[in-house]
TIGU-119322 format. One record per residue: residue in three letters; x, z, y of N, C-alpha, C in turn. Coordinates in Angstrom, 1 decimal. Each point is the difference from the previous one (the first is absolute). Layout:
('ala', (X, Z, Y), (X, Z, Y), (X, Z, Y))
...
***
This chain:
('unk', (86.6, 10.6, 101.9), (-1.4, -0.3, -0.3), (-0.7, -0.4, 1.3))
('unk', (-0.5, -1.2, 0.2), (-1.0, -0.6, 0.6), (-1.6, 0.4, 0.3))
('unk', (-0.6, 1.1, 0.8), (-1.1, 0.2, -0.4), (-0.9, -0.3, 1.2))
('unk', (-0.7, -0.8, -0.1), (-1.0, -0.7, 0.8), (-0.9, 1.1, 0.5))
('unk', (0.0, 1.1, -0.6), (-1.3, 0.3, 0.9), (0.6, 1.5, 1.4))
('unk', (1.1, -0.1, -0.6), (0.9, 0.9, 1.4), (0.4, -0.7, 0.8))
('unk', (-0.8, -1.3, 0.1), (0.7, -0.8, 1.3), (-1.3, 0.4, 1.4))
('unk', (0.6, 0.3, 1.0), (-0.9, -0.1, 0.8), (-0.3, -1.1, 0.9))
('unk', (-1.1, 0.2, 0.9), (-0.2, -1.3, 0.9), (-0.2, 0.7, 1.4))
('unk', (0.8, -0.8, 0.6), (0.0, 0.5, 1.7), (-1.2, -0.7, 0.5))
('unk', (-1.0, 0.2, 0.1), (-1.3, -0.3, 0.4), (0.1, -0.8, 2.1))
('unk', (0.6, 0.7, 0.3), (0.8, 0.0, 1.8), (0.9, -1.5, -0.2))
('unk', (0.4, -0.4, -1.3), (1.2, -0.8, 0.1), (-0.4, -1.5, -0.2))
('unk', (-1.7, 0.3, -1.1), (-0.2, -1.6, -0.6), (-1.0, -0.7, 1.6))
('unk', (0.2, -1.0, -0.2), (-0.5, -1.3, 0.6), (-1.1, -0.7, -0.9))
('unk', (-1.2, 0.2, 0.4), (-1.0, -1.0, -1.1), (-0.9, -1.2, 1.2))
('unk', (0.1, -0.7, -1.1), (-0.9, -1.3, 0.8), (-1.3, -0.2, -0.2))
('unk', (-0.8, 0.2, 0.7), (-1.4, -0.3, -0.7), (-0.3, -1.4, 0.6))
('unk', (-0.3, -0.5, -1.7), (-0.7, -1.6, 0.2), (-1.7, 0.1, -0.5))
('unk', (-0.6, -0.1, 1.3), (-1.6, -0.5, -0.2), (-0.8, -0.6, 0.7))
('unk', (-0.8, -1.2, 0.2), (-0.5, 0.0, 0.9), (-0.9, 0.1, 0.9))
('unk', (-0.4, 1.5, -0.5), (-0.8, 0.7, 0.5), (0.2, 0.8, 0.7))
('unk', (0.3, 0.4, 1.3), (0.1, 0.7, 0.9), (-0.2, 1.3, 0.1))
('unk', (-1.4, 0.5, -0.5), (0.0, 1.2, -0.6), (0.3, 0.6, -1.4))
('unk', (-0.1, -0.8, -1.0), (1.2, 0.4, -0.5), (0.8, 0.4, -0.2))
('unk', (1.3, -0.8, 1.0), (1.4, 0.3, 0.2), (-0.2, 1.3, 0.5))
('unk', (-0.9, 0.2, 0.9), (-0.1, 1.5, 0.8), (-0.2, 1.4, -1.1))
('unk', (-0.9, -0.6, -0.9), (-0.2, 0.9, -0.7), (1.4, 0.5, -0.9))
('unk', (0.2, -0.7, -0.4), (1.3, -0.7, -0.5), (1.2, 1.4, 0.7))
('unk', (0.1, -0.5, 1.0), (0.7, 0.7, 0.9), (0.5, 1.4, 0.3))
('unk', (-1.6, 0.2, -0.2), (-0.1, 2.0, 0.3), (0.1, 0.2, -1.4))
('unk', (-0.2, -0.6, -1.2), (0.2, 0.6, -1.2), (1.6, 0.0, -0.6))
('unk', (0.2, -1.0, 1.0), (1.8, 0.1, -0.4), (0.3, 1.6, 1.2))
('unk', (-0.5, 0.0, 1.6), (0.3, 0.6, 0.5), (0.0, 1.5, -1.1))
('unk', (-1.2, 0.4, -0.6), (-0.3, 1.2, 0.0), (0.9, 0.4, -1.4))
('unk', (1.0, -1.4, -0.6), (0.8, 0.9, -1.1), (1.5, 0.2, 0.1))
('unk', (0.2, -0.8, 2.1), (1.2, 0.6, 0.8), (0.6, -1.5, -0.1))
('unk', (-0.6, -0.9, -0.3), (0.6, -1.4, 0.3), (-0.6, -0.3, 1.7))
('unk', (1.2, -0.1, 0.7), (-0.2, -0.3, 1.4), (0.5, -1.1, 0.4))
('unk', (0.5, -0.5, -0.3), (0.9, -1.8, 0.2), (-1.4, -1.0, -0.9))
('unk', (-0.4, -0.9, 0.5), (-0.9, -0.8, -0.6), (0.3, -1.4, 1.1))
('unk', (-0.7, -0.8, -0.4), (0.3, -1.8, 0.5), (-1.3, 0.1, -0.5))
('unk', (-0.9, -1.2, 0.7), (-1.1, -0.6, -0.7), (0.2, -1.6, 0.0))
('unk', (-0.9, -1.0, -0.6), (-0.1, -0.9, 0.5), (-1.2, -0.6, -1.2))
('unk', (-0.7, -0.9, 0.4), (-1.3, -0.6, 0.2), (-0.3, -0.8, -1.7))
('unk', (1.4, -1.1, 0.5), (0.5, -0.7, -1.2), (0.8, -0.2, -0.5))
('unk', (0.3, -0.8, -1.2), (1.3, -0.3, -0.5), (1.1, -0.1, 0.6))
('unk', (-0.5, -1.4, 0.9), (1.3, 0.2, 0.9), (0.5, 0.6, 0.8))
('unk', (-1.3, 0.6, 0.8), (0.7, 1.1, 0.3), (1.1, 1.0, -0.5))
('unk', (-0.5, 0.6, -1.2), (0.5, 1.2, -0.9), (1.6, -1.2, -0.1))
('unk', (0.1, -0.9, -0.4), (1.2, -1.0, -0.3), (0.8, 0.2, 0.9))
('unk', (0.0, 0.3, 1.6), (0.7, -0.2, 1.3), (0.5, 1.5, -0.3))
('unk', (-0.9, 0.8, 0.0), (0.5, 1.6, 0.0), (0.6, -0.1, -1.3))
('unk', (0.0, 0.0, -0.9), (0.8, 0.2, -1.2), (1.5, -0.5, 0.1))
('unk', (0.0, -1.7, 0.8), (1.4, 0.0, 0.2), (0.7, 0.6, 1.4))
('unk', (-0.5, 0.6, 0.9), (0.3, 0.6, 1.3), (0.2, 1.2, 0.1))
('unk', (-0.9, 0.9, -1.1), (0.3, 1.6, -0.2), (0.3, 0.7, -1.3))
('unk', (0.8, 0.7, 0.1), (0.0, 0.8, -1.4), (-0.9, 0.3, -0.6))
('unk', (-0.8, -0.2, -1.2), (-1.2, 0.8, -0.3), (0.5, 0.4, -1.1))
('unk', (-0.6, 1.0, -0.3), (-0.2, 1.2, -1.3), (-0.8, 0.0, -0.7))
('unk', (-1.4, -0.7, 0.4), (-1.3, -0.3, -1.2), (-0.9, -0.3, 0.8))
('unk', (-0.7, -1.1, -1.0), (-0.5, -0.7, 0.7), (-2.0, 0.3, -0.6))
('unk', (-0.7, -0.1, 0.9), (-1.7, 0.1, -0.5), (-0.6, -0.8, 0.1))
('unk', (-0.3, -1.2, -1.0), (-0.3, -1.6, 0.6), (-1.6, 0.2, -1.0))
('unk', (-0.7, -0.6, 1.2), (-1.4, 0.0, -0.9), (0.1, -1.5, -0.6))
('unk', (-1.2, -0.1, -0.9), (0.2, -1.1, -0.7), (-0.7, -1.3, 1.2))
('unk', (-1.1, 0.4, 0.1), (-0.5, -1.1, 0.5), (0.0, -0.5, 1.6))
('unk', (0.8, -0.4, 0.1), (0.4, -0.6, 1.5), (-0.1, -1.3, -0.1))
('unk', (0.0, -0.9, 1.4), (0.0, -1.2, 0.4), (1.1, -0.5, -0.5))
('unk', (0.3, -1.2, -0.6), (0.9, -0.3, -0.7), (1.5, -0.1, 1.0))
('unk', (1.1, 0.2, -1.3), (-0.2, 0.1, -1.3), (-0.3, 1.8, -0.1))
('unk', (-0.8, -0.1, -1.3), (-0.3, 1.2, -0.5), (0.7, 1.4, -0.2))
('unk', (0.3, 1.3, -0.2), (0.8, 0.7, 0.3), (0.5, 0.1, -1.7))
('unk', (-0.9, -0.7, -1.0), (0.6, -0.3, -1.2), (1.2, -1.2, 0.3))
('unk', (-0.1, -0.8, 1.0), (0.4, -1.0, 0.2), (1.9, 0.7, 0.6))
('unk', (-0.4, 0.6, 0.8), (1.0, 0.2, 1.4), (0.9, 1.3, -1.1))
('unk', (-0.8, 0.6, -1.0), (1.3, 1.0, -1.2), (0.6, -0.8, -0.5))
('unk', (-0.8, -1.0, -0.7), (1.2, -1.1, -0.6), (1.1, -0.5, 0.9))
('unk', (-0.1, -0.6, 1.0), (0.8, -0.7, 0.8), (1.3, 1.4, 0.5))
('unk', (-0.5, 1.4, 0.2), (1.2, 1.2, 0.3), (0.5, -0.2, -1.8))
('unk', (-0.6, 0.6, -1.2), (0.6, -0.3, -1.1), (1.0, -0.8, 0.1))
('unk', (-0.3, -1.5, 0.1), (0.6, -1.3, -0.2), (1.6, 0.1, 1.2))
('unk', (-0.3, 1.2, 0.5), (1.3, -0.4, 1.2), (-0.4, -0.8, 0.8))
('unk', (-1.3, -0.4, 0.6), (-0.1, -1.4, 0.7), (0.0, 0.7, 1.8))
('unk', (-0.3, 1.2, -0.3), (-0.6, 1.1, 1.5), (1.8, 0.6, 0.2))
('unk', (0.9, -0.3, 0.1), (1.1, 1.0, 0.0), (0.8, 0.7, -1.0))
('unk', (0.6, 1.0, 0.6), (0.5, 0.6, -1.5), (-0.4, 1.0, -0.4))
('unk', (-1.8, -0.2, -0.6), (-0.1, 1.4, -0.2), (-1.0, -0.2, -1.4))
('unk', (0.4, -0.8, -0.9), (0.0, 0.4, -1.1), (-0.8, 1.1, -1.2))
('unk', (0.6, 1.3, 0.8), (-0.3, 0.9, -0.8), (-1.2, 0.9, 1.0))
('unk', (-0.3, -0.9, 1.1), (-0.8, 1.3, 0.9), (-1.5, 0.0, -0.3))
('unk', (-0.4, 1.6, -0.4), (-0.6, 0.4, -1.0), (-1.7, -0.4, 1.1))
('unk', (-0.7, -0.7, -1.2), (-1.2, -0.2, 1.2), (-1.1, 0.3, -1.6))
('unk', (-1.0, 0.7, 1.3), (-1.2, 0.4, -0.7), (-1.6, -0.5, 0.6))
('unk', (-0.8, -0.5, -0.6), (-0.6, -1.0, -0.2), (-1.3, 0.9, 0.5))
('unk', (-0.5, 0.3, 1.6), (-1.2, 0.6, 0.2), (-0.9, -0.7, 0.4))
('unk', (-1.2, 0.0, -0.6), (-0.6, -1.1, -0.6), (-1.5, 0.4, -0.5))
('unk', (-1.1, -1.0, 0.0), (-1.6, 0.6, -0.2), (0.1, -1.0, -1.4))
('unk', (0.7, -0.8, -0.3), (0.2, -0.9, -1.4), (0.4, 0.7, -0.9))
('unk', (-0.9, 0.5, -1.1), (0.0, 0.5, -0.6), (0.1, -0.9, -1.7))
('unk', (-0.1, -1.4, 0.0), (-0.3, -1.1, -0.7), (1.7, 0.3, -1.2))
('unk', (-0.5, 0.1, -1.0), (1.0, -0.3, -0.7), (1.0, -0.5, 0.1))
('unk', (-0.3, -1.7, -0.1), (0.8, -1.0, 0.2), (1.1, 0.6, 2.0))
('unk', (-0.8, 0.6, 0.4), (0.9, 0.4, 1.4), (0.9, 1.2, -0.4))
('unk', (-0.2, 0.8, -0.6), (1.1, 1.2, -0.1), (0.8, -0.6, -1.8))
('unk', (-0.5, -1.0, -0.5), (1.8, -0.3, -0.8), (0.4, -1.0, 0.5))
('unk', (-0.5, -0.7, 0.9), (0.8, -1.0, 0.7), (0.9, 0.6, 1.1))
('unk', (-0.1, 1.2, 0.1), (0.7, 0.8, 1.4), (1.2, 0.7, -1.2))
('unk', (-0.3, 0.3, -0.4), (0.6, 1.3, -1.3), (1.2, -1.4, -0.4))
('unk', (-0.3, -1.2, -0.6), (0.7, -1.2, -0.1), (1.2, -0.3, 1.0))
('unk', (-0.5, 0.1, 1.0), (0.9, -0.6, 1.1), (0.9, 1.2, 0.4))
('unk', (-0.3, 1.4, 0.1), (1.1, 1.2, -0.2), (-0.6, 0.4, 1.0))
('unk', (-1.2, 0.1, 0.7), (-0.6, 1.1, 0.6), (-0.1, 1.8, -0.5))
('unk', (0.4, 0.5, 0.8), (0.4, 1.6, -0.9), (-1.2, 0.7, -0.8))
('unk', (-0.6, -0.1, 1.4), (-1.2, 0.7, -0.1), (-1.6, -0.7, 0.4))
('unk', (-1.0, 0.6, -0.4), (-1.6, -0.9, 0.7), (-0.6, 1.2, 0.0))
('unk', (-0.4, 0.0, 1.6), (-1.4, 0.9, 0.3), (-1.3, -0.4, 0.8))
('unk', (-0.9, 0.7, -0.7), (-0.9, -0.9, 0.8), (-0.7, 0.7, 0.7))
('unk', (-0.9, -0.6, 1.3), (-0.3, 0.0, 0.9), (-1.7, 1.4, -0.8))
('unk', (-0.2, 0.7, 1.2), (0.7, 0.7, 1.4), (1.0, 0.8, -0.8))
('unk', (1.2, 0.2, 0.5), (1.0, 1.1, -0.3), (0.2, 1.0, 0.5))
('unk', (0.3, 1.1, -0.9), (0.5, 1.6, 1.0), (1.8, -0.4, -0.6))
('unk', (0.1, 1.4, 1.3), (1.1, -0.2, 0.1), (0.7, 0.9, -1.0))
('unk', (-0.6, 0.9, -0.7), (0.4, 0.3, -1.2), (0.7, -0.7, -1.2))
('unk', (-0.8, -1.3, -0.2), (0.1, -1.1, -1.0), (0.9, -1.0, 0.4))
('unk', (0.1, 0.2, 1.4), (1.2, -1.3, 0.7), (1.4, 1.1, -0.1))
('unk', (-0.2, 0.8, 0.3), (1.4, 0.9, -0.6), (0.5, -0.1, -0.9))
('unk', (-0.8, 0.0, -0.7), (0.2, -0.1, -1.9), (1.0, -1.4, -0.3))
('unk', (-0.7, -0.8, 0.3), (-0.2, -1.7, -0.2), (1.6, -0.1, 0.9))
('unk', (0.1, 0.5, 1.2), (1.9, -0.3, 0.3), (0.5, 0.9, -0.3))
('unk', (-0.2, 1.3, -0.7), (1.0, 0.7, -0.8), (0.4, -0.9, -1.4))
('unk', (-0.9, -0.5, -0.5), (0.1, -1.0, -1.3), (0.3, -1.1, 1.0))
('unk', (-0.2, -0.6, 0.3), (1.1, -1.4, 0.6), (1.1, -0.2, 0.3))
('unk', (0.5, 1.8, 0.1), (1.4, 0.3, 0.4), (0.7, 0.5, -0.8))
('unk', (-0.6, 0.0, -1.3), (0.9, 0.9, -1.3), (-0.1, 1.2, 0.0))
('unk', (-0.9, 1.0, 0.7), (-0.3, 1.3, 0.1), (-1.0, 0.2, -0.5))
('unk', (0.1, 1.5, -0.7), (-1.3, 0.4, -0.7), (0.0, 1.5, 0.9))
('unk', (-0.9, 0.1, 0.5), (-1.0, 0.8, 0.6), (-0.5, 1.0, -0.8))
('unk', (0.8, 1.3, 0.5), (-1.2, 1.1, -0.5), (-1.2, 0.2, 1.1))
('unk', (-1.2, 0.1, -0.6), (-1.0, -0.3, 1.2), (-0.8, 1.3, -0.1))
***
């Protein structure tokens, strides 16, 4: 028997990328990954950027806000979905984000975005959000 929620997560081991292009932001971003023991992080501004690190580093999960200088970070999940970014297919990205617009979280939910949280975030709720991105359920 397969049980998803005795799987653990080595917190020390994941790599996350934050995509925003907001500078403080990503910072904030940062310490809230820092303070749930995520220490490996990448940033980058824009798409393309986040595009160059995606095929250059291993990542583990990805935090793409929606609204960036094009293309869009709606734009730049499709293109990792579609296989167009490398081979990562299945790498689990969550959507942090002040877009709160309907048409923006089923169009993300559409394209196989895991999770959407919105802006400002604790790191409480970003725990949560890549224990569910990762097939883990969380006693909290």
């Amino acid at each position: 028997m397969n049980d998803v929620s005795n799987k653990q997560i080595n917190w020390d081991a994941i790599t996350c990328l934050i995509v925003d292009d907001d500078k403080f932001s990503r910072t904030f971003t940062k310490t809230a990954l820092y303070q749930i023991g995520i220490k490996n992080t990448r940033e980058a501004a824009t798409s393309q950027e986040a595009a160059e690190i995606i095929r250059s580093y291993k990542i583990d999960v990805l935090l793409l806000d929606h609204q960036l200088p094009e293309p869009s970070g709606l734009d730049l999940a499709r293109q990792i979905k579609e296989g167009k970014i490398g081979d990562n297919k299945d790498l689990p990205i969550i959507m942090v984000t002040i877009d709160t617009k309907e048409k923006t979280v089923l169009d993300a939910k559409n394209i196989g975005i895991h999770e959407y949280l919105v802006k400002p975030i604790s790191p409480l709720a970003l725990r949560k959000r890549i224990c569910t991105a990762f097939g883990i359920k969380e006693r909290v």
